[in-house]
C-alpha positions as a Markdown table, in Angstrom:
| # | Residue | x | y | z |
|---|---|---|---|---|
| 1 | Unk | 9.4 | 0.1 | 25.6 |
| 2 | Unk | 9.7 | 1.2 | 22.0 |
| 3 | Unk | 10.4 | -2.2 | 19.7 |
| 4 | Unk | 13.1 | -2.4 | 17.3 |
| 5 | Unk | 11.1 | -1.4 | 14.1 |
| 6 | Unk | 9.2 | 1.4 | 16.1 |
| 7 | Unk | 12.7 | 2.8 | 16.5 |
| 8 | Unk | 13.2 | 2.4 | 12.8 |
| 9 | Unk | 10.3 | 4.5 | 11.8 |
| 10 | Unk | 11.6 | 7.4 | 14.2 |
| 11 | Unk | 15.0 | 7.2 | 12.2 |
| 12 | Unk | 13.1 | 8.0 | 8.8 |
| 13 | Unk | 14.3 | 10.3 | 6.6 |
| 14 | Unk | 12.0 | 13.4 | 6.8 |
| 15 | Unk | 12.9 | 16.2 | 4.6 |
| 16 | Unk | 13.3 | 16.0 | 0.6 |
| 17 | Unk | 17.2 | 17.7 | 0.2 |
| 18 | Unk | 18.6 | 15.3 | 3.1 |
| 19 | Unk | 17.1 | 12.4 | 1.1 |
| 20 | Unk | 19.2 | 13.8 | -2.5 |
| 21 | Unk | 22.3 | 14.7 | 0.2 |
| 22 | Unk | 22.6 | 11.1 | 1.2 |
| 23 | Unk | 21.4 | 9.4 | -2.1 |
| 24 | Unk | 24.4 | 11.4 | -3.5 |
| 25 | Unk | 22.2 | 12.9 | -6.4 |
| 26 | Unk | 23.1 | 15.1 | -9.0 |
| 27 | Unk | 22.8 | 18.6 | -9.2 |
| 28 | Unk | 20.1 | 18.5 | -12.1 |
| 29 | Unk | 18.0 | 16.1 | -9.7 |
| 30 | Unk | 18.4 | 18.6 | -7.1 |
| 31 | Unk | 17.2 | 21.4 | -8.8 |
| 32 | Unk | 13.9 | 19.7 | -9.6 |
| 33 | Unk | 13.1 | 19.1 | -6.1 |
| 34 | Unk | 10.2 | 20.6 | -4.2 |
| 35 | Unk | 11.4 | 22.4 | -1.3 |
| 36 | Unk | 8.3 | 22.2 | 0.5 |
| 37 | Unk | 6.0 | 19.5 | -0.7 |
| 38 | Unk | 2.3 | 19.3 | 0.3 |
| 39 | Unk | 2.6 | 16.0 | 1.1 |
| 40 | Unk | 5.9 | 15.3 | 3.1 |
| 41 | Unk | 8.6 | 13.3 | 2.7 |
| 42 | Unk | 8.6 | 9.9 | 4.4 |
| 43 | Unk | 11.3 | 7.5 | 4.3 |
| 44 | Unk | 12.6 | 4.7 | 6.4 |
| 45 | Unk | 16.0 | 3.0 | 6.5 |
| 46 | Unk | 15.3 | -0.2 | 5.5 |
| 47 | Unk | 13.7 | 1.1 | 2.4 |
| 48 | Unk | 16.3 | 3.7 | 2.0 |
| 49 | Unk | 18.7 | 1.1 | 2.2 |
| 50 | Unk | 17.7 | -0.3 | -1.1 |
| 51 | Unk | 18.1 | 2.9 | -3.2 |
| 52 | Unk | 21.5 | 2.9 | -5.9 |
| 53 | Unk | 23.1 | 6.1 | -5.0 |
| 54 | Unk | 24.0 | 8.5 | -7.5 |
| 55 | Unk | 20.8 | 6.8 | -9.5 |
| 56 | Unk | 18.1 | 9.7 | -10.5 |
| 57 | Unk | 16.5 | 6.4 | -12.6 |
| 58 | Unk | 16.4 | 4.4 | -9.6 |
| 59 | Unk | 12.8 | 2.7 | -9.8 |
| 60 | Unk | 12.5 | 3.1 | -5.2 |
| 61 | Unk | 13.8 | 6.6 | -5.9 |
| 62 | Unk | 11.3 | 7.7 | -8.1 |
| 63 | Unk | 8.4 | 6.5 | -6.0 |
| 64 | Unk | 9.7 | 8.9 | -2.9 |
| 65 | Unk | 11.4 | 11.6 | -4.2 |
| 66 | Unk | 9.0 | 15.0 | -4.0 |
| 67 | Unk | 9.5 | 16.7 | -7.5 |
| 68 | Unk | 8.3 | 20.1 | -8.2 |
| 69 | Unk | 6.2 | 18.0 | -11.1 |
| 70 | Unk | 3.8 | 17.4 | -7.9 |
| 71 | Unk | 2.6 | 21.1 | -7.9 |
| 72 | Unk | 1.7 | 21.0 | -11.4 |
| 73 | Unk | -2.5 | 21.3 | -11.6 |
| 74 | Unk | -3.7 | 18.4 | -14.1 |
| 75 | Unk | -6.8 | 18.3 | -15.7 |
| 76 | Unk | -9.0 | 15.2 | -14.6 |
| 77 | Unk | -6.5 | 14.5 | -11.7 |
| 78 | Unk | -8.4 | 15.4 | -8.3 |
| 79 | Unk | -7.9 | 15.2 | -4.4 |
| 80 | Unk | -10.4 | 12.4 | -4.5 |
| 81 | Unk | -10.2 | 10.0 | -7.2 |
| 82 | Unk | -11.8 | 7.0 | -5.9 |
| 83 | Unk | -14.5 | 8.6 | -4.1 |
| 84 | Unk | -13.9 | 7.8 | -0.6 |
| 85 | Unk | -15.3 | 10.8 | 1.0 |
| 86 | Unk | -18.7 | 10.0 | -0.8 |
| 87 | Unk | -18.3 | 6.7 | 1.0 |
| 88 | Unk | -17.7 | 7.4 | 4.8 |
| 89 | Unk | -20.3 | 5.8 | 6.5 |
| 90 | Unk | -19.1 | 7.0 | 9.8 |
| 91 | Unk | -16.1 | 8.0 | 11.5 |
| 92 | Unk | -13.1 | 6.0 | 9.9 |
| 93 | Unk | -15.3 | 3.6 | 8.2 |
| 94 | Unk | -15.8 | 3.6 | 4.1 |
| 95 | Unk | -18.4 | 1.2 | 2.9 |
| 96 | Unk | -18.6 | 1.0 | -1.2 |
| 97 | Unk | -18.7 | -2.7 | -1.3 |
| 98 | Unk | -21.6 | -5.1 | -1.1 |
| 99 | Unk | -20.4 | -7.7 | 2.2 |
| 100 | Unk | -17.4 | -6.0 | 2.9 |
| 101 | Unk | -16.5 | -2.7 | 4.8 |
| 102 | Unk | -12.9 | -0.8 | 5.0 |
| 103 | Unk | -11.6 | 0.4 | 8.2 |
| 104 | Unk | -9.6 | 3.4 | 8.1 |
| 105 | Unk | -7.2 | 2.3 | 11.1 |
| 106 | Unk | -4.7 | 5.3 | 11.2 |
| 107 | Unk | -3.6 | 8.2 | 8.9 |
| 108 | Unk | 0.1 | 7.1 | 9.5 |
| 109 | Unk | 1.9 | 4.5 | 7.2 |
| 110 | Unk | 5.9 | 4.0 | 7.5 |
| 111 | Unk | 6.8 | 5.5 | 3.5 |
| 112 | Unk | 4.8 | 8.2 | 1.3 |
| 113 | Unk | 4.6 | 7.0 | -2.2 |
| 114 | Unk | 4.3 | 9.7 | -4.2 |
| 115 | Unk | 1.1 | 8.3 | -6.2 |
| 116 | Unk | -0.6 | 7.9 | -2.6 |
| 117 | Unk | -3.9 | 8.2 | -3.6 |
| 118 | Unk | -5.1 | 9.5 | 0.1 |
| 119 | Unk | -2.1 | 11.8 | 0.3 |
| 120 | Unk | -4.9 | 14.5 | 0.1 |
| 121 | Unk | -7.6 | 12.9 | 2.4 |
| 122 | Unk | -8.6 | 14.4 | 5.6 |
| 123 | Unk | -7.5 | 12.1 | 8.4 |
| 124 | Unk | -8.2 | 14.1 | 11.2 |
| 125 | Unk | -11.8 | 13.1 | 12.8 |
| 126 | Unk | -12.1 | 10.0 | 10.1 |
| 127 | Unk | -9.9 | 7.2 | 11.8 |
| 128 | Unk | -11.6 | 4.3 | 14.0 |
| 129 | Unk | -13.6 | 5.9 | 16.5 |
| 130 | Unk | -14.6 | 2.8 | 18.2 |
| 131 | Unk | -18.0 | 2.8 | 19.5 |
| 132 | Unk | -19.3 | 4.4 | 16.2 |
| 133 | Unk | -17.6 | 1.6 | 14.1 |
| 134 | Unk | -19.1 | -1.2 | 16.2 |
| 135 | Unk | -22.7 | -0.1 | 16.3 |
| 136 | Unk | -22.4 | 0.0 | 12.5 |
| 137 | Unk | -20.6 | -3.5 | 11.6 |
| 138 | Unk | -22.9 | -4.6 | 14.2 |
| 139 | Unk | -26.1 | -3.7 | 12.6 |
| 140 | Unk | -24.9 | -4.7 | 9.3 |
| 141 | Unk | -25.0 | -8.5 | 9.0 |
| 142 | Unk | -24.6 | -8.2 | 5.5 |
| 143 | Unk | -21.0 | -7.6 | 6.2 |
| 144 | Unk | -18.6 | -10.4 | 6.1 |
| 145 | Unk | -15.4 | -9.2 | 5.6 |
| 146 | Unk | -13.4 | -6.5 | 6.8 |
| 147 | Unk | -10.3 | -4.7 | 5.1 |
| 148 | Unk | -8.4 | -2.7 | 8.1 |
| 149 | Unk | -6.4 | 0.0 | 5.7 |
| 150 | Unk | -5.1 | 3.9 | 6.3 |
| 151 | Unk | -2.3 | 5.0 | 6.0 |
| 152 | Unk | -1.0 | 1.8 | 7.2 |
| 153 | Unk | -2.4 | -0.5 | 10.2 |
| 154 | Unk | 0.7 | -2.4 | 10.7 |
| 155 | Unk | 1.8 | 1.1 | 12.3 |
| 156 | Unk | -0.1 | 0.4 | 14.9 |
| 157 | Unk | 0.9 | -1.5 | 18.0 |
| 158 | Unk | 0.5 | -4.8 | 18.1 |
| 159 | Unk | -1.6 | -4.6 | 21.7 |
| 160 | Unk | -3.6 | -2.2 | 19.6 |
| 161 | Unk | -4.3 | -4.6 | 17.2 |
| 162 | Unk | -4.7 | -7.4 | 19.4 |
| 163 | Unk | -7.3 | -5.6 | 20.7 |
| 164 | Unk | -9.5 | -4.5 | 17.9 |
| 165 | Unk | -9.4 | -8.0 | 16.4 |
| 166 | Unk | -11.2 | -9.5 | 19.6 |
| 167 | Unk | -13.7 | -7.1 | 19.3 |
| 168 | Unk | -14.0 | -7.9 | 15.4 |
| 169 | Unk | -14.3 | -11.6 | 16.8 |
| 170 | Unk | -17.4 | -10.6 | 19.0 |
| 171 | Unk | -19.6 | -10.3 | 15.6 |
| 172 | Unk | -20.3 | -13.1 | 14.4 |
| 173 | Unk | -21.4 | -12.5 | 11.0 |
| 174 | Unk | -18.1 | -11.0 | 10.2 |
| 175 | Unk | -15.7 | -14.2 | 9.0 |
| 176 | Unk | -12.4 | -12.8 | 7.2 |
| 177 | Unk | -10.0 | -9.9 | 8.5 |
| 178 | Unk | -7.9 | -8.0 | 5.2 |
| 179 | Unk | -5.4 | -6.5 | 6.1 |
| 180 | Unk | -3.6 | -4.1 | 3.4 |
| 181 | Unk | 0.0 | -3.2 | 4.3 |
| 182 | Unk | 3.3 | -1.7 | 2.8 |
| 183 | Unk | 4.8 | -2.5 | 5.9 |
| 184 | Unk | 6.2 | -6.1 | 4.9 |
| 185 | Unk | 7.9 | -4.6 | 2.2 |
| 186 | Unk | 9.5 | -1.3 | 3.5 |
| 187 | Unk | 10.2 | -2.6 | 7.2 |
| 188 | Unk | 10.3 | -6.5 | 7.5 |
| 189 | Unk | 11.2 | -5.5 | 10.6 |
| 190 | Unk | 7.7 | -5.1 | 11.9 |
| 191 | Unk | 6.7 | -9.0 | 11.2 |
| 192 | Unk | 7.6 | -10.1 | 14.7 |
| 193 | Unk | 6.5 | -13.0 | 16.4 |
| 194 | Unk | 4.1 | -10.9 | 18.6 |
| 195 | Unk | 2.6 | -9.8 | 15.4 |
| 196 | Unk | 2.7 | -13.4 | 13.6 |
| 197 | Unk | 0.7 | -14.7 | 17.2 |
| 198 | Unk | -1.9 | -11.8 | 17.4 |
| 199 | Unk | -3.0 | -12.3 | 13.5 |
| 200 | Unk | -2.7 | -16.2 | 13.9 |
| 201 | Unk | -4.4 | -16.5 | 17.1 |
| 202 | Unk | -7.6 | -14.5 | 15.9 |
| 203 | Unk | -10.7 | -16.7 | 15.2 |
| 204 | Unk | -11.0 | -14.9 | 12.2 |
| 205 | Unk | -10.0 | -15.9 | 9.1 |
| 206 | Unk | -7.2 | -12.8 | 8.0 |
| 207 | Unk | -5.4 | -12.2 | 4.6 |
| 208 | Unk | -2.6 | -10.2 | 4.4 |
| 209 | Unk | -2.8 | -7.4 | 0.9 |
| 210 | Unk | 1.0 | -6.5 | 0.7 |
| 211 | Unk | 2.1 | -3.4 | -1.4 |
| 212 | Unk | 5.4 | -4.7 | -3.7 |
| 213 | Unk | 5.4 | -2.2 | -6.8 |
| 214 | Unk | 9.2 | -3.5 | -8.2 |
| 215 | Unk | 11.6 | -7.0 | -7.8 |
| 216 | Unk | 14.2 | -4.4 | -5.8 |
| 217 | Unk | 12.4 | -3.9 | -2.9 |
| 218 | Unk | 12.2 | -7.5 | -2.2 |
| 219 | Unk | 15.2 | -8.8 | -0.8 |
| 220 | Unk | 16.0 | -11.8 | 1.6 |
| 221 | Unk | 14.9 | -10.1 | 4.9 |
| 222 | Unk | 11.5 | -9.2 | 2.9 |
| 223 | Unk | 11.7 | -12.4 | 1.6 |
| 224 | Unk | 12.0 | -14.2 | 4.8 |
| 225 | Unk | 8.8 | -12.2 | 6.3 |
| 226 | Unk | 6.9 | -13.0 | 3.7 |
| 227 | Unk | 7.7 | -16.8 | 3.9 |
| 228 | Unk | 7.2 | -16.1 | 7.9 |
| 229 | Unk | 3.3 | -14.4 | 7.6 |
| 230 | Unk | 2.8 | -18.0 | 5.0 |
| 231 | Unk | 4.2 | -20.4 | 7.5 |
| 232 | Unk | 2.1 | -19.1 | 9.9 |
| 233 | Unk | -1.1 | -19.9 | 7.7 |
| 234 | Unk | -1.7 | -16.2 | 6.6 |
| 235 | Unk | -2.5 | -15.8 | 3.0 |
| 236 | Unk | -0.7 | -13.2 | 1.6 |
| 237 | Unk | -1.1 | -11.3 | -1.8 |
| 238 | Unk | -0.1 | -8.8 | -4.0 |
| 239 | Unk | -1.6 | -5.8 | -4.8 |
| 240 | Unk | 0.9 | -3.5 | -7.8 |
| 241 | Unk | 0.5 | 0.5 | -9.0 |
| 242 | Unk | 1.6 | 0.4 | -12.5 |
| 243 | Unk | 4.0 | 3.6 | -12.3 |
| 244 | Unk | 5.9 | 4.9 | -15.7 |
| 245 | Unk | 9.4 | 4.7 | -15.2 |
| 246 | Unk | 9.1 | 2.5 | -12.3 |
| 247 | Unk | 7.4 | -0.9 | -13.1 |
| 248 | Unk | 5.8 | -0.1 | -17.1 |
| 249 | Unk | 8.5 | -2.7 | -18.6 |
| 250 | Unk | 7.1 | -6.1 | -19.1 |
| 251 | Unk | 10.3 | -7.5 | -18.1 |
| 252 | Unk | 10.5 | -5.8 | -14.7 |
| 253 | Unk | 6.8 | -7.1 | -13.8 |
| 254 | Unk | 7.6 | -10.2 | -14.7 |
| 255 | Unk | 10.3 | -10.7 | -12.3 |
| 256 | Unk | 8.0 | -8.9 | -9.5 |
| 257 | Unk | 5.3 | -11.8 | -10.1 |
| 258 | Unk | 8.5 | -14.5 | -10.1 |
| 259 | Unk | 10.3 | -13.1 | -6.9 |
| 260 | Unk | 6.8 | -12.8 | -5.1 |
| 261 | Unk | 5.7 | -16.6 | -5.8 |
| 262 | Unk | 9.4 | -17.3 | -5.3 |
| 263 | Unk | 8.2 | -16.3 | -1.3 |
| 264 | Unk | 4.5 | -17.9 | -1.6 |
| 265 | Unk | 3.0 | -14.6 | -2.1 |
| 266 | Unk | 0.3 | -14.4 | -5.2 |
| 267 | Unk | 0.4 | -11.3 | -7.4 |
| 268 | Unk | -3.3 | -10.1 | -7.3 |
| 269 | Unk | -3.9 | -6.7 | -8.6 |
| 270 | Unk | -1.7 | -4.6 | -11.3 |
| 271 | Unk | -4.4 | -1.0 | -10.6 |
| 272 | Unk | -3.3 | 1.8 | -13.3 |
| 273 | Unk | -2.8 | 4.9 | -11.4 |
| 274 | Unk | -6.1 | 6.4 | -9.5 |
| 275 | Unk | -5.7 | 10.1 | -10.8 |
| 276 | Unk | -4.9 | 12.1 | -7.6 |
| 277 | Unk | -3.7 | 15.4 | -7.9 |
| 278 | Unk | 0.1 | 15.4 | -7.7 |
| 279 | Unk | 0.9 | 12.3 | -9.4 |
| 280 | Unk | 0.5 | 12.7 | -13.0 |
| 281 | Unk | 4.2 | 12.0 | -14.1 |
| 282 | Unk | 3.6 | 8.4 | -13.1 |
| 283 | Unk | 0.2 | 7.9 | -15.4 |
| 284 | Unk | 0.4 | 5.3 | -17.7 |
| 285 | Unk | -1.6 | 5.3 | -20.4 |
| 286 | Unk | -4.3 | 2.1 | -20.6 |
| 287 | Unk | -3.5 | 1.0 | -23.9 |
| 288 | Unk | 0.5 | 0.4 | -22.9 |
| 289 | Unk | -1.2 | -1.5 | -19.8 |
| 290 | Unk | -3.3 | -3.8 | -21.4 |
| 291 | Unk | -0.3 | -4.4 | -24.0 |
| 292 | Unk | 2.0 | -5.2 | -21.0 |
| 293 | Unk | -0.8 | -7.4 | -19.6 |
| 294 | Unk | -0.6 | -9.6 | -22.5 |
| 295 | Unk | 2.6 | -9.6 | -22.6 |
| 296 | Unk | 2.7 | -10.9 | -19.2 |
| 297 | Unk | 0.2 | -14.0 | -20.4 |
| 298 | Unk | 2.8 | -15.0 | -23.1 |
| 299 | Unk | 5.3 | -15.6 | -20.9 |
| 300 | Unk | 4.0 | -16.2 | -17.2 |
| 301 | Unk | 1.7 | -19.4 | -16.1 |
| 302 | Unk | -1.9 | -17.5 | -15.6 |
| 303 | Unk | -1.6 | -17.9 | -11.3 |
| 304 | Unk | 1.5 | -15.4 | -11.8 |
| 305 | Unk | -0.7 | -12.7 | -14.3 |
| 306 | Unk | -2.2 | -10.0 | -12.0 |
| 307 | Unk | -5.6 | -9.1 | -12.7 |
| 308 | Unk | -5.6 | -5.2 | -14.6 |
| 309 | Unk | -7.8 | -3.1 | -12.7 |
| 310 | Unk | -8.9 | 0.7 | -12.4 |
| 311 | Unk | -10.8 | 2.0 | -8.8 |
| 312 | Unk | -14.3 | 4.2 | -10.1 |
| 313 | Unk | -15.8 | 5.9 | -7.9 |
| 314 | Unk | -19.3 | 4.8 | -7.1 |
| 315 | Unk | -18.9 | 1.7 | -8.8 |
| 316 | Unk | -19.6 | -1.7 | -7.0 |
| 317 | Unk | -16.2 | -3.1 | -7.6 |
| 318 | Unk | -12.8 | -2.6 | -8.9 |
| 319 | Unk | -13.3 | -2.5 | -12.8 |
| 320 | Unk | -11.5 | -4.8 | -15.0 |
| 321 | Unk | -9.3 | -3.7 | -18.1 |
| 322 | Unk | -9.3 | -5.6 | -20.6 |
């Protein structure tokens, strides 16, 4: 039987000029549409839900609107910027980390940003093939930790889930499950009980990476997840894509870290944009981050101040901006 938010996801909105019809957008925003982007549209109600009509400035707009500004070839921006196919190990498994290995659990998620930074990566014979993955966590007991990303996991069904975490469980050098997710953002929906049981039933210790980029997406029923996945003794945290004309205003990433901790979530990465091809209009330069950064510190106790990153390819970890 298809659940509630299952039935959501088959009600997204699809196709870029039924997304400007029903937004009610002017005729200038129209006209700077692509009519057939590369990388489609993607859209769900809830999400949708939250968009000002009329608004070409809203901030949830501009992250999944498809411009024609996405065919535009930019220097320096590539279909690969953090280096992930340099990094598959295997069949759906990236390993760039010392102790910790990413899962690549599906090449679905339940929204396309527009600054995706795998909206060009070959899904197609590089999600979890399940022997392969074993063998190699197995033989690795290096590994403590592993981060189950996409697309989005949380797409997957929760008997799906259920059942890669006991098989997780059955290596026992592995200790923590990370889970990254936009899900609890763009379809609270999906945080059912079922879900709540099968992460808070695993022997593992799992960590919840949720995907909030501006205060408007989180409203009460986002709000009330998040408190849920908490309750339920989840840690939950924050990870933020500093996007121009979304979220590059001190003020609006201040009350993003307050409305988070409001719901016991910590903010935990602000990452300036990983230069994929397509998303150059939303580049911010460092300078202007590291200002905002600070600007942050002034005015926000230093649990609330996400930590300023950039993702570089073949380096051991995320690199801090300072």
């Amino acid at each position: 039987m298809t659940s509630d938010w299952q039935q959501l996801l088959k009600q997204s909105i699809r196709n870029p000029q039924q997304l400007a019809q029903i937004l009610e957008l002017p005729q200038s925003v129209i006209d700077q549409i692509a009519q057939q982007p590369k990388f489609p549209v993607y859209v769900p109600p809830p999400y949708l839900n939250k968009i000002a009509k009329g608004d070409p400035s809203d901030p949830l707009l501009r992250q999944v609107l498809a411009l024609k500004q996405e065919q535009i070839e930019v220097a320096q921006f590539t279909d690969d910027p953090v280096g992930d196919n340099a990094a598959l190990k295997t069949q759906g498994v990236l390993h760039k980390y010392r102790g910790r290995v990413l899962l690549l659990a599906t090449g679905a998620c339940a929204i396309h940003c527009r600054y995706c930074f795998r909206q060009h990566f070959e899904y197609k014979g590089n999600t979890l093939a399940d022997t392969e993955v074993i063998q190699y966590l197995a033989s690795d007991t290096n590994i403590h930790e592993i981060i189950l990303s996409g697309g989005d996991p949380l797409v997957l069904s929760d008997e799906r889930l259920a059942a890669f975490i006991q098989t997780i469980e059955q290596i026992k050098h592995i200790k923590r499950l990370r889970i990254h997710s936009r899900l609890p953002i763009v379809l609270p929906e999906r945080m059912t009980q079922t879900l709540l049981d099968c992460l808070t039933k695993a022997d593992l210790q799992v960590v919840l990476v949720i995907h909030a980029n501006h205060p408007n997406e989180i409203d009460e029923q986002v709000g009330e997840a998040l408190q849920n996945l908490v309750k339920n003794g989840i840690s939950v945290l924050n990870q933020t894509v500093l996007l121009k004309q979304v979220n590059d205003a001190a003020d609006t990433l201040i009350q993003l870290s307050e409305t988070l901790f409001k719901y016991q979530v910590l903010p935990y990465y602000l990452s300036v944009l990983d230069k994929v091809q397509g998303a150059a209009h939303f580049d911010v330069p460092e300078q202007q981050a590291i200002q905002l950064v600070n600007m942050l510190r002034e005015q926000l106790p230093g649990y609330l101040v996400p930590k300023l990153v950039r993702e570089v390819a073949g380096k051991p970890y995320k690199q801090p901006i300072y």
